[in-house]
N, C-alpha and C positions, 0 to 999 in steps of 0.2 A: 185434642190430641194432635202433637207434630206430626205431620205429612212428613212422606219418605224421600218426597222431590223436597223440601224444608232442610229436613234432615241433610241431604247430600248438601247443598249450598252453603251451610252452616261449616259443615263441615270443611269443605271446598276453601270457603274463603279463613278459614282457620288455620290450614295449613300453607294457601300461597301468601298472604301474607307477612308470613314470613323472610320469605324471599325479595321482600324491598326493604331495602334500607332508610334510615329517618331521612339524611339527605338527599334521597332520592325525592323527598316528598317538599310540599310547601312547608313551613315551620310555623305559621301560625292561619294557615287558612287549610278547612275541611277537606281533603280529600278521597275519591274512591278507597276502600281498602284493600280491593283489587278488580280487575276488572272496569267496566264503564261505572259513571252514575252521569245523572241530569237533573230533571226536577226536584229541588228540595221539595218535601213531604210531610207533613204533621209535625210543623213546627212548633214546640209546646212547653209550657212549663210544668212540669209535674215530680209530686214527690220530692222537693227541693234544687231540680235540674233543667235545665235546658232539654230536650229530646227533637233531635233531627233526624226523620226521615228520609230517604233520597229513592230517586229512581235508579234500577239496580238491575246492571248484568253482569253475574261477579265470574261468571268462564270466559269472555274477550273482552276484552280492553275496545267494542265496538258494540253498537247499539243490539239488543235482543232480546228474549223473552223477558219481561218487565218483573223484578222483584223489590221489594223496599226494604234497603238496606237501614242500619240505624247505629245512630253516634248516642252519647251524651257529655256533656258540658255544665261546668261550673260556671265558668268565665265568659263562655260564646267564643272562646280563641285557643284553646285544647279542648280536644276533642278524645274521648273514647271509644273508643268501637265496643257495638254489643253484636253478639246474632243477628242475622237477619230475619228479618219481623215477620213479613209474608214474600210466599211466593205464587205460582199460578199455576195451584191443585186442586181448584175443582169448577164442577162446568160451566161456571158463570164466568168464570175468572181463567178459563184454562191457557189461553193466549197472551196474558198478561194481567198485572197487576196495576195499574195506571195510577196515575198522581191523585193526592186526597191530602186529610187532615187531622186533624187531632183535638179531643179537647177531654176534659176531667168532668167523668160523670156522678153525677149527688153521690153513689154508694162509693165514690173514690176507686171506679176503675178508670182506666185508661182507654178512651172509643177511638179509634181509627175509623175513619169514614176515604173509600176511594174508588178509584173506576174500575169496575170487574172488564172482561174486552175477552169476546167469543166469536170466532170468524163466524160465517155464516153465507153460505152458497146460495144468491140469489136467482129467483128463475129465468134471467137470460144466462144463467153459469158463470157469472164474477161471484169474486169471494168479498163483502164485508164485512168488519168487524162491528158486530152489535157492542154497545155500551152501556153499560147501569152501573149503580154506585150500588155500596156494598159496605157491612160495618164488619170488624171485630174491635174485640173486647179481651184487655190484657193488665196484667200488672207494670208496663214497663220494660219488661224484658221478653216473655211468653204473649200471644196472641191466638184467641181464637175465631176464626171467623163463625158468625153469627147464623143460627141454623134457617132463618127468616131471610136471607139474603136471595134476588138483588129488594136494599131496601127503597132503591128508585126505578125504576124501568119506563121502557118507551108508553103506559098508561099514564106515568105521571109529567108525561111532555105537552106544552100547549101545541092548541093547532098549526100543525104546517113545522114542528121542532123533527130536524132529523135523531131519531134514536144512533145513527151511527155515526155524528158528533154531538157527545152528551157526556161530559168530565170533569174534573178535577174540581169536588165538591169542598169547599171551605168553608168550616164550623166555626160559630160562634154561640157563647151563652149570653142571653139575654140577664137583664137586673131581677126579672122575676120568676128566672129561673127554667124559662122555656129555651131552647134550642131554634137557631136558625140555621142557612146555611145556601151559598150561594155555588150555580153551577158553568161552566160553560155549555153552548149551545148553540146552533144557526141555524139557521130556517134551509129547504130545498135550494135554495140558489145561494148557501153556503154565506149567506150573511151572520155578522154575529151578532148575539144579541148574552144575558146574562139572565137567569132565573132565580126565584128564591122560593125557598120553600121551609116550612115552620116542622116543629117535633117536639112534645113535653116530655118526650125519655129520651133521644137522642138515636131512637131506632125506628120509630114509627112516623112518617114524613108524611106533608099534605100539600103538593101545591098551591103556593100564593100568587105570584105575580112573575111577568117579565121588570126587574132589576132597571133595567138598561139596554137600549140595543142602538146597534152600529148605524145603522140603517144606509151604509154606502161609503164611512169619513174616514175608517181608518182600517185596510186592510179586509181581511175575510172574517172566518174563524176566530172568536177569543177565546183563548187557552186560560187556564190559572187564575181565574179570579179572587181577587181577597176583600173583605169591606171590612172598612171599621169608621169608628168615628176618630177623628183627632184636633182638638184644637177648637173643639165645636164645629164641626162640619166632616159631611160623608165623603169618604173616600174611597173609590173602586183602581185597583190595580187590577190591570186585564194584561196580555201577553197575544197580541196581535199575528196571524198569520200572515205574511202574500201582501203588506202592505208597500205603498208606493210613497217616495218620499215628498215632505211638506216641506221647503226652504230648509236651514239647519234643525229640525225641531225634531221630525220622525225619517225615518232613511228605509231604504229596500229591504225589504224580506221581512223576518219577523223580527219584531219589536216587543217596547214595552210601552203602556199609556197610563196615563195617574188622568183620572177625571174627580174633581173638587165640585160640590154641592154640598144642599140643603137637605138634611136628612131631617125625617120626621116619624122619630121615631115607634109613637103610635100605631102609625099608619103601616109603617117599614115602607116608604116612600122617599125616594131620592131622586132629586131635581138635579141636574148638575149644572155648573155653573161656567165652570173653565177647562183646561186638558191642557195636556204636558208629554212630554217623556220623562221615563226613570230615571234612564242610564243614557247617555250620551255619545259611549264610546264603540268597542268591535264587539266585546263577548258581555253579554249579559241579558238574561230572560227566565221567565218563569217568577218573580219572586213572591218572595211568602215571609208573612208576618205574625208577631207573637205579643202580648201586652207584658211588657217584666213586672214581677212583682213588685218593683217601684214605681209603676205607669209607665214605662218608656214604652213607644211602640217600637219594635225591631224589626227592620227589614232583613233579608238573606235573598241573592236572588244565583241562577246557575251561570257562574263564570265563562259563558261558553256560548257557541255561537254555531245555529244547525246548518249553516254555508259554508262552516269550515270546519267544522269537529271528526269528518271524517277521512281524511289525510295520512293519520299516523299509522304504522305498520300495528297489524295483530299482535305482533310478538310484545309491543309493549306492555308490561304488567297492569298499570294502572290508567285511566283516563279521566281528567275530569275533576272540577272542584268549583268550590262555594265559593263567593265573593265575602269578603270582609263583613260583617252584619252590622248595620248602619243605622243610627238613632236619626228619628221621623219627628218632623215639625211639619208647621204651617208659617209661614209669613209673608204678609203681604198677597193672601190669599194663594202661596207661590208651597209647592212640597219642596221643604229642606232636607238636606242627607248629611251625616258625619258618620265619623267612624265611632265604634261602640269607644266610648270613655275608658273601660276596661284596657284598652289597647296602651294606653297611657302607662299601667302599671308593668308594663313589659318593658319600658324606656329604657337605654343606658347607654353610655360612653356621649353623652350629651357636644356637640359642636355650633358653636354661635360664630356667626359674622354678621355687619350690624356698618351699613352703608356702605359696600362694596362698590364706587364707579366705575364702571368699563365700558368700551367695546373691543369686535372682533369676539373670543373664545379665551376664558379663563378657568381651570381651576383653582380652587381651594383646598388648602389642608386640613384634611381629615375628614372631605365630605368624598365617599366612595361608597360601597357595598352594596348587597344586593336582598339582606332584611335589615331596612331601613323605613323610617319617618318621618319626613324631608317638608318644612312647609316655608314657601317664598314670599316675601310679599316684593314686588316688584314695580317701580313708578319711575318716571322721566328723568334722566341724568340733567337734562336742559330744555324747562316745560315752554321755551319759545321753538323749539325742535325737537318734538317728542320721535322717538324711535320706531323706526318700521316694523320690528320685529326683535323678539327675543324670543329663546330655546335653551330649555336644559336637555340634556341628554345623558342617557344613564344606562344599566350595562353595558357600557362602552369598554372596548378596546380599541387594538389597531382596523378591526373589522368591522367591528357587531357596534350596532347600538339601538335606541330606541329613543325618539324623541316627544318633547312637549312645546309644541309652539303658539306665542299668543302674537297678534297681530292688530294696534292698536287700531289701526284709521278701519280696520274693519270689524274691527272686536270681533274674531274668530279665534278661536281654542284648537288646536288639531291634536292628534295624538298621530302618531307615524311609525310602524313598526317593520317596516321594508326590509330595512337593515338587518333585521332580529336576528336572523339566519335562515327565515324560512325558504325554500326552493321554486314554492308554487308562486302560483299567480293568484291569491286568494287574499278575501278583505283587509287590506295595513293600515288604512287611513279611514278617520272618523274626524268631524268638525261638527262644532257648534258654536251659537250665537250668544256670547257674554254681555252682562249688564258695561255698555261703557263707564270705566270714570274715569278719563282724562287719561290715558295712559297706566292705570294703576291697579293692579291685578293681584289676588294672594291667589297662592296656586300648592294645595298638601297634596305628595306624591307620597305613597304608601308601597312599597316593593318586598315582594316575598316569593325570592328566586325564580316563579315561573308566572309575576302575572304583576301590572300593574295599577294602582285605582289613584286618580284623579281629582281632587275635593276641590270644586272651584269657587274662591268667594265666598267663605265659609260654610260650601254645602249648597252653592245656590244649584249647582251644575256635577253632575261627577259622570267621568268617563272610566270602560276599566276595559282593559285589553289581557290577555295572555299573552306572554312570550315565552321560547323555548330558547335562548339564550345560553353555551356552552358558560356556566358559573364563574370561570375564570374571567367571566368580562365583567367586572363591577365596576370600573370607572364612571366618573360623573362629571360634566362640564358644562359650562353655559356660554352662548352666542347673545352677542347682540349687534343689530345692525343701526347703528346710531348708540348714544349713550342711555345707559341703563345704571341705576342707581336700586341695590338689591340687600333687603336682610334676608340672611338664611339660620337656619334654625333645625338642627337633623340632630335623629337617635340614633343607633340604631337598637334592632328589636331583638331581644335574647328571647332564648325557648325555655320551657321549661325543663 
């Protein structure tokens, strides 16, 4: 039965939504439908759709009592809005609803698995929040939480696990039909480490093993974990707290980390091999993965960044949005990123240029706009003097712009949003370490009014930032300091 606190949210986001206009919003990337979101949530295929969860506070446009709002999707690039799924009605859960997951259970319900979170007055008088994971059970649109909940709590933690960091549970089914499913977690001195735990109905949980843990290398707390196999080899995405930066690879605050190993899956034992970062650029964290019913693995991760997502006035109606959901490889033992293929059939008004030599700053005709698909490939106008530098820039006008600069003799990538408009003194600049080749760089720039993503080298690297950009700046231009010898190749992207 729908809750009353359910009921008003439902309702709530029913009617403000209204109240924003389409171009108020991104045109092809998910956004709040009013109010905040953050972590994607039970991202799934079911019933012949896509289903995106989010973390959800649909009364301010600023972080709050946690509910999981919910989309669906044909394409992964329109989105629907349905009701909001859960919110936090009852006493496990009263304080919030926290991040979790989704998967299709044998009788073809729909299980959400997530963090119930219940403050809790400790005996020297601080207050923390206890956490357990927690199931309901829905057809896709209705959910009912499960009368057995919480279905994990602080008995199923190993020794020395604090119960009050203990979250964002992600499910998987096994080939034989049993349930796993992987936790965040840290020891008393806030280390992190990743748990897992087995289930043959997807409600009844036993702990198995610690996953993986930190043990000092990268940050505190992992948030968000996701496992799956790809390419023949284990893959864990964790969402790093408090981390300090590694040369260009991992940078301050919280992060994202891909660790690549040997999985075995008997065992459910993973060795890992290598590590990396996701995302390279200012806003991105949390991500979450889905297998399409063609095998593609899909990433999604939250376009946003917790050093600077709190900035914007109350009054604004909506905050917050997904990043472009991005097809997952392996190569060269190295995690690859593109943009979902689907984005492809959105193309139109097509502009080719095709060995442009320059320096100093030139535009092109017909490369402008601000929902566009822009990809460069760029190399040496004169390979006995290769060029120091080259930059496109884009929301541009006489003011505003936002830059992408590659920098041969150091193979560094920057992304630079100073200009964008914003007033504060808060994160603009992100840099990372590019494969050199002699000068010679492909660089797809995806822009969608308020945010831009980065595919470097066909996916070796991607950075993505937000911007808030007054619209009217779509200009586009490219620098170079020495000569530069450039094809360019831009859509731009219609909506539905």
């Amino acid at each position: 039965m729908t809750s009353q606190i359910l009921r008003d949210a439902r309702k709530y986001e029913e009617t403000m939504e209204k109240r924003i206009g389409s171009e108020e919003r991104p045109g092809f990337h998910l956004s709040a439908r009013v109010g905040w979101i953050n972590d994607p949530n039970g991202f799934s295929y079911y019933k012949g759709a896509y289903h995106l969860f989010f973390q959800y506070h649909p009364y301010n446009s600023h972080w709050g009592p946690m509910h999981w709002g919910h989309a669906v999707s044909s394409d992964l690039l329109h989105w629907e809005y349905l009701p909001a799924a859960l919110a936090p009605d009852r006493e496990y859960d009263r304080d919030g609803c926290f991040s979790g997951s989704a998967a299709a259970l044998p009788d073809g319900r729909h299980l959400l698995l997530y963090t119930g979170v219940a403050k809790e007055t400790q005996a020297d008088g601080s207050i923390r929040e206890v956490q357990t994971q927690c199931a309901a059970v829905g057809d896709g649109m209705d959910y009912e939480k499960y009368p057995g909940n919480p279905v994990l709590d602080e008995k199923s933690l190993p020794e020395g696990g604090s119960r009050f960091d203990f979250r964002d549970p992600k499910i998987w089914r096994k080939e034989d039909g049993s349930f796993r499913c992987v936790t965040g977690n840290c020891t008393e001195d806030k280390d992190g480490r990743i748990l897992l735990y087995s289930s043959q109905d997807g409600l009844h949980w036993n702990y198995e093993k610690i996953l993986a843990e930190n043990k000092g290398r990268f940050g505190k707390m992992w948030e968000c974990p996701d496992f799956f196999v790809l390419d023949g080899k284990g893959v864990l995405l964790v969402s790093p707290q408090d981390m300090f930066p590694q040369g260009f690879e991992y940078h301050n605050g919280n992060g994202t980390l891909c660790l690549i190993g040997n999985y075995e899956e008997e065992t459910d034992s993973f060795a890992e091999e290598r590590n990396q970062a996701v995302d390279y650029g200012i806003d991105f964290y949390a991500p979450q993965t889905v297998q399409a019913p063609d095998g593609r693995r899909i990433m999604i991760g939250w376009m946003q960044n917790w050093d600077t997502c709190n900035l914007h006035s109350p009054e604004q109606p909506w905050f917050g949005q997904m990043s472009l959901p991005r097809e997952l490889s392996l190569e060269g033992g190295r995690l690859m990123q593109k943009p979902v293929r689907e984005l492809e059939q959105l193309h139109t008004e097509e502009v080719r240029h095709k060995n442009v030599t320059f320096t100093d700053v030139i535009r092109l005709e017909g490369v402008r706009g601000r929902k566009t698909d822009m990809e460069l490939t760029v190399r040496p106008g004169d390979r006995e003097n290769i060029f120091r530098k080259f930059a496109v820039r884009f929301a541009q006008d006489d003011i505003y712009r936002t830059s992408v600069s590659f920098r041969p003799y150091e193979s560094i990538v920057k992304v630079d949003r100073k200009f964008s408009g914003s007033r504060r003194a808060i994160i603009h600049q992100r840099r990372c370490l590019v494969r050199d080749r002699g000068g010679e760089i492909k660089l797809r720039i995806i822009l969608d009014r308020y945010s831009a993503e980065i595919f470097v080298n066909d996916g070796e690297q991607v950075l993505s930032a937000t911007i808030y950009t007054d619209l009217q700046a779509d200009g586009i231009s490219f620098f170079a300091d020495g000569i530069v010898s450039m094809d360019v190749v831009k859509y731009e992207i219609r909506e539905a």
